[in-house]
C-alpha positions, 0 to 999 in steps of 0.5 A: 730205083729208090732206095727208101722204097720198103717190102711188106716187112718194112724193110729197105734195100739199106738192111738187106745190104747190111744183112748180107755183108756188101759194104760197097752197096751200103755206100751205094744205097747211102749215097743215094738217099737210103734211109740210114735210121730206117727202122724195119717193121719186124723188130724195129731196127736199124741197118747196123742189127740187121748187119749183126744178124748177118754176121752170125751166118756170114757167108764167104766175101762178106764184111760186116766190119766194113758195113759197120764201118760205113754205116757208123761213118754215115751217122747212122743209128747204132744202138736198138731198144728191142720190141717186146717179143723180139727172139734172143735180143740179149744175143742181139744187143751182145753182138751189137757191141762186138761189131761196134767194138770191132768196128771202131778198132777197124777204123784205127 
């Protein structure tokens, strides 16, 4: 399949991947060709904020750390400018710091 390939939402298997915390399919989809700075259609954000969101309902055998990790490794964008009307994007761009930070001290 290709995996810049997007939904009508614009988003690609890269955020879904991110989203729901499997760090062994980030590295599949980026090793593949996934665009890692893909901005999704909603709210114009990078896989990393899509992992930030899964982190706040993460389910059991989910590592959105290692995601983070991967995706950072990978060079891929880890800041967000919120769109106008964005929901909660205060909550968004704090949890993006924390991941960050706890990605980088993952890496240590």
């Amino acid at each position: 399949f290709d995996p810049s390939v997007t939904d009508k939402d614009g988003v690609t298997p890269l955020h879904r991947a991110a989203m729901h915390g499997h760090p062994e399919a980030v590295k599949v989809l980026l090793a593949f060709g996934a665009p890692k700075g893909a901005l999704d259609g909603m709210f114009a954000a990078p896989p990393i904020v899509w992992a930030v969101e899964g982190r706040n309902h993460a389910q059991p055998g989910t590592d959105h750390i290692a995601v983070a990790r991967v995706l950072i490794d990978a060079g891929s964008p880890v800041d967000w400018t919120p769109p106008a009307g964005a929901p909660g994007p205060e909550r968004t761009l704090e949890g993006l710091r924390e991941l960050r930070r706890d990605a980088a001290r993952a890496a240590v």
